[in-house]
N, C-alpha and C positions, 0 to 999 in steps of 0.2 A: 455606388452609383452605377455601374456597370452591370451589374449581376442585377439591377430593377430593371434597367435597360434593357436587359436582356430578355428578365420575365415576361416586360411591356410589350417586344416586340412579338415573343412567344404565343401572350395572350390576344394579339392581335391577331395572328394566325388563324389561333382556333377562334376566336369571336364572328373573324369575317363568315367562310364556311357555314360554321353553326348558323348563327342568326341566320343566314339568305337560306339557306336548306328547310329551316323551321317555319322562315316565314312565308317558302314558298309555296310551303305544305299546304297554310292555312289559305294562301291567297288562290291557291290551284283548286281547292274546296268549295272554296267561295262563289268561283266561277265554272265550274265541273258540270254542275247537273243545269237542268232546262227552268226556269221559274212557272211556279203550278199556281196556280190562282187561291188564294189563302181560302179557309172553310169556316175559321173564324177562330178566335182564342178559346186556348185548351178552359173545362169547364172548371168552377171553381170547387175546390176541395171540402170536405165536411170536417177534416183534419187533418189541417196542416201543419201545426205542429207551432215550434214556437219561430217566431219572425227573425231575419236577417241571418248571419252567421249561427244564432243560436236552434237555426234548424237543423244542424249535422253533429248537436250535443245528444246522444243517445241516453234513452229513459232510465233512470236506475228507482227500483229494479226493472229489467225490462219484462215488456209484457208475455205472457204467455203465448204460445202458438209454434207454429211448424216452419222450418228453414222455408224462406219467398214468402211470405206472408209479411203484407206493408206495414209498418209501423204508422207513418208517416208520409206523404207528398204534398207538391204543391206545384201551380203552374213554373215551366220556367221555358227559358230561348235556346234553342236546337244549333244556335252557333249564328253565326253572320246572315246578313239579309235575307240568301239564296237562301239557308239552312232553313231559314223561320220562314220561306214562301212553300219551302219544301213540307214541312213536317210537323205536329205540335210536339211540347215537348213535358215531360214532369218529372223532376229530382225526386227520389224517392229516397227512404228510410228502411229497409227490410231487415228480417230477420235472417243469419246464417249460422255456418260453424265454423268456428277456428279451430287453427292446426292441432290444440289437444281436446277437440270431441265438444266443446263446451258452446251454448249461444253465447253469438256476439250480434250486433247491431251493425249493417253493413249501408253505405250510402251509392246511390248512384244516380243515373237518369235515364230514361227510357223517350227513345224517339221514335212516333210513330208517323206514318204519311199521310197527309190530306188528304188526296185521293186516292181511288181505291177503296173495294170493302175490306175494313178493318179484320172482320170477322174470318177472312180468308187468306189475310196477309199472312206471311211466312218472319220469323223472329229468328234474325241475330244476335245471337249473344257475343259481344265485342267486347273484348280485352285488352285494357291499355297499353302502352308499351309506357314504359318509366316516365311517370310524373315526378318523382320527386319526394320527400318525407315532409314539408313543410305542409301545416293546412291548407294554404293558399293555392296549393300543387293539384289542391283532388279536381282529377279530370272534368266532374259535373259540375264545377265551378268553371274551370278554363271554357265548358261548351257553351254554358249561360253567356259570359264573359264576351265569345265570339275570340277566343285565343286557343283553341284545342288546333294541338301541330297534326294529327292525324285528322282533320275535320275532313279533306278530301276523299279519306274514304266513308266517313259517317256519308256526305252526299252522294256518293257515288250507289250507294244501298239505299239510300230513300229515295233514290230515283227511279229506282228499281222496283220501287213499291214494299221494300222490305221494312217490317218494324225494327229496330234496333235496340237493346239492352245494352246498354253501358256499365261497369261497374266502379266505384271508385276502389275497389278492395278494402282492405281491415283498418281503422286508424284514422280514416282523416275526419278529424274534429279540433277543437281550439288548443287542446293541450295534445299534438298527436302522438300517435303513437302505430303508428302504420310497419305492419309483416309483412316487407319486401320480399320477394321472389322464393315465398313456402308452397305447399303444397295446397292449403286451404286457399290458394288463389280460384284453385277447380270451385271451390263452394261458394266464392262468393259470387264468380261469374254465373254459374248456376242459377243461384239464388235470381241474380239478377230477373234470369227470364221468366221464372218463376212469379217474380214480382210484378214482372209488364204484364203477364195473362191477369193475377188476380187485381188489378187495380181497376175497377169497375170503369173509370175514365176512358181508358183506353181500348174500348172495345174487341181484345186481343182474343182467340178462342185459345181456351186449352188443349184441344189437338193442334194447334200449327206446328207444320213442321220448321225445325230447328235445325242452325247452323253454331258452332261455338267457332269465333275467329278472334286471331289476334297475333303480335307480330312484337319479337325481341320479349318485354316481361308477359306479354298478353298472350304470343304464342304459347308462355310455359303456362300460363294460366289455361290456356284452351286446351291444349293435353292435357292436361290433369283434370279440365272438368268433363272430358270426353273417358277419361282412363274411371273412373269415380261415378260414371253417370249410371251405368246399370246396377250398380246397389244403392248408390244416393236420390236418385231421380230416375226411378224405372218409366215413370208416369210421360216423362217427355218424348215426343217424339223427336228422337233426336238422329239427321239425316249424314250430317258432314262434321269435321272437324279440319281448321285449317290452323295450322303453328309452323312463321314463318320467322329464320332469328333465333329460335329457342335456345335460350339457356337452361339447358338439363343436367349436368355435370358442375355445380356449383363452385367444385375444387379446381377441374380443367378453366374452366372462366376465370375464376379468381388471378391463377397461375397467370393468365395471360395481360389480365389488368396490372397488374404487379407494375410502378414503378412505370405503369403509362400513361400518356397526357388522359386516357379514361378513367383514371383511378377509382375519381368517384363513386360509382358503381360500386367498385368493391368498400367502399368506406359504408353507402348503403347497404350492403347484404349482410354485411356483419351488425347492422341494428336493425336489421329487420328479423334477423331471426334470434337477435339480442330479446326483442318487442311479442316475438311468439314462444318462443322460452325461456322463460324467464330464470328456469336454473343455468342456463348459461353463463349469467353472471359474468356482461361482458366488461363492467366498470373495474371488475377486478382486474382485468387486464392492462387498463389505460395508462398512460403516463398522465402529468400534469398537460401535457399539450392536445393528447386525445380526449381529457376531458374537458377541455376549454372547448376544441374545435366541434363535439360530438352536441353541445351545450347550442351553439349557435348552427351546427349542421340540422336539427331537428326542427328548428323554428326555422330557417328560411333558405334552405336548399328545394330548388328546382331544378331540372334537366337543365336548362344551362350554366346552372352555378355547380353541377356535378362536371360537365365535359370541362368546363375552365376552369374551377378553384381550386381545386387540388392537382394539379394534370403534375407529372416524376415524383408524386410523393410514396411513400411503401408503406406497411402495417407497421415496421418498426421504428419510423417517424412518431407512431400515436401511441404505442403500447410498451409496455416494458417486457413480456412475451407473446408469442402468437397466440391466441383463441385457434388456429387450426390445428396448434401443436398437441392436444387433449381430445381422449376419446367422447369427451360428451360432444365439443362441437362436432369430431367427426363423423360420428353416430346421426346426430341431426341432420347434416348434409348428406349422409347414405339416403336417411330416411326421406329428401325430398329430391330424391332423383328420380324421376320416372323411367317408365321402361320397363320394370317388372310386370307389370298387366296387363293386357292387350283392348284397344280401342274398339268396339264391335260396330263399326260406322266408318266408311273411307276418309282415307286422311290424306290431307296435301300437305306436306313438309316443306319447307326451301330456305332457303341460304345463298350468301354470297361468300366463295371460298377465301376472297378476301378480308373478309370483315373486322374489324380493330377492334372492337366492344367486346361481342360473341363469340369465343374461336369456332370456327366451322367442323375442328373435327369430331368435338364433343356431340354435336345435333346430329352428323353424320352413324355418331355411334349409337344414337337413340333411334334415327332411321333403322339402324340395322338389326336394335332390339325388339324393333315393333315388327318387321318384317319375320324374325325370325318367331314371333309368336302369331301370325299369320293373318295382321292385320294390315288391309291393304291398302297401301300407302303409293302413294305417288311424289316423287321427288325430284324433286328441280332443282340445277343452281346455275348462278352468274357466278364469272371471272371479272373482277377489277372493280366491283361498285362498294365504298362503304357503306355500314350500317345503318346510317338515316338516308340514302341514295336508296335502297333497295326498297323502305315504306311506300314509295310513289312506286317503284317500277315493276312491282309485284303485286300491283293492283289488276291488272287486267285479270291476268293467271286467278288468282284469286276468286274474280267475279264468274272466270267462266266457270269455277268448279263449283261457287255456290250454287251457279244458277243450274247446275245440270244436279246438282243433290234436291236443289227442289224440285225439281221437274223429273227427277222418279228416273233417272239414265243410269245408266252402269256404269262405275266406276272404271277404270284405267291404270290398275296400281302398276307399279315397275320396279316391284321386290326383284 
């Protein structure tokens, strides 16, 4: 009785925090930008694909054609009131690649602004920070929903006049199967933008210049589609990249999650890159308790059932040995460490050197990789704020650097 007691009050801790932080996100979004006078509902689809949940089931086999190329959209909601006075909106179905080279069918949504010519608008491509492995979690659902915890800065950009690409990344569909924090994040956000020009609806020009942003999994997403972009997408013009959070050192992250109320995280990354490679063969690892929990963690974990459900648990609570302890997983997590290749587009890094999620010295170290291959980076941090404090207050910083990569100004690195 004591030791539930104990959990109770624990989980209260973290519940208060979390929940007011998440929902202040959304409520600060809500009310962020200025209300624009609606232009009218987005147009209807020639194919939309099949109705309800059964539109984020990808086509087997799928169809021919080249990474951003739609498979599928259909009208959807840009998030809360404000969001839908702001902007129209359509979930989309595209084509990308996954971590071994191969198509896969990627979902997200693309939001564009009422006013304003469309044709001259400038496209962010926006990388989520951690949803979650369950279907329920893919961020183009929460935006439809009007429950996306980053929605503040969705509005903060179409107020701005900016189109946005969203991506849900690899896997969310009814039976998921989502590749948390790999490399092939760069492709799907990619793809994203790629998707919002070709979707005739959205009046998007294929020269607009491009921003890739995103903050904790979204920042590793935006480096990697910034690091990947001049042999994968030579075609875009692509002006900034911002990764703020990143988790680049999968094994330095891991280390620090170990046996802290964040655990979850790390219970995530070991099935997400379970779900990208599949010779990892992470069942063989499991105990009977990691296979129960791994059973119900895939069907209905979201970001708050990762920061509370598991919060002091370790890897050898779930496994009879480590998956780190072998060089095949090793090998994988070299191979999605960025840093080897240089960005050709200024980059905004930052970090809170407090941070409980992310350790700060790993992104520190990738700052220092990027810089020493002579890409110019500009880098910020806060003292004393955590990991979801920093999504709101790294917003300004943010917008000034997208706005000066649109508007054609010289970068400011501080290598």
């Amino acid at each position: 009785m004591l030791a539930e007691t104990t959990r109770g009050r624990r989980r209260a801790r973290l519940v208060a925090p979390a929940v007011v932080a998440l929902a202040l996100l959304v409520s600060v979004g809500t009310a962020a930008a200025s209300p624009q006078a609606p232009s009218g509902a987005p147009a209807a689809l020639t194919d939309p694909g099949p109705p309800g949940d059964d539109f984020y089931t990808p086509p087997s086999p799928l169809p021919a054609g080249a990474p951003g190329d739609v498979i599928r959209a259909r009208p959807a909601k840009a998030g809360p009131p404000t969001a839908r006075r702001l902007a129209d909106a359509w979930q989309v179905m595209y084509l990308s690649t996954d971590a071994l080279g191969k198509p896969v069918a990627v979902t997200g949504i693309v939001l564009v602004p009422k006013k304003g010519d469309r044709a001259k608008a400038p496209i962010v491509g926006f990388g989520p920070g951690t949803s979650g492995p369950a279907f329920r979690c893919a961020p183009s659902r929460f935006i439809d929903q009007g429950a996306f915890y980053e929605q503040a800065g969705l509005n903060d950009m179409l107020a701005q006049g900016y189109a946005v690409a969203v991506t849900d990344y690899e896997g969310y569909h009814k039976d998921p199967e989502t590749t948390y924090i790999v490399k092939s994040m760069g492709h799907s956000l990619t793809d994203a933008v790629r998707a919002a020009q070709r979707l005739p609806e959205t009046g998007l020009s294929k020269d607009a210049k491009t921003v890739f942003r995103g903050y904790s999994q979204g920042g590793a997403a935006a480096v990697w589609a910034g690091q990947q972009q001049p042999a994968y997408a030579p075609e875009l013009n692509l002006t900034g990249v911002v990764g703020g959070g990143v988790p680049s050192d999968l094994a330095a992250v891991g280390i620090g999650l170990e046996g802290a109320e964040s655990f979850g995280f790390l219970l995530y990354s070991l099935l997400g890159m379970d779900n990208a490679y599949p010779e990892l063969k992470l069942d063989s690892f499991l105990n009977d308790a990691g296979r129960t929990m791994f059973a119900d963690f895939e069907k209905n974990a979201c970001t708050l059932e990762l920061l509370l459900d598991y919060a002091g648990k370790t890897v050898p609570d779930y496994t009879t040995t480590s998956p780190y302890g072998t060089t095949a997983w090793l090998d994988r997590v070299a191979e999605n460490t960025p840093g080897t290749e240089p960005i050709e587009v200024p980059v905004l890094q930052y970090h809170s050197t407090a941070d409980e999620i992310v350790a700060f010295g790993q992104h520190k170290e990738l700052r220092d990789a990027y810089c020493r291959l002579g890409v110019q980076v500009t880098w910020k941090t806060w003292d004393g704020l955590s990991h979801i404090t920093l999504i709101q207050r790294g917003g300004q910083d943010v917008l000034a650097f997208i706005a000066d990569r649109f508007a054609g100004k010289p970068a400011t690195p501080n290598c």
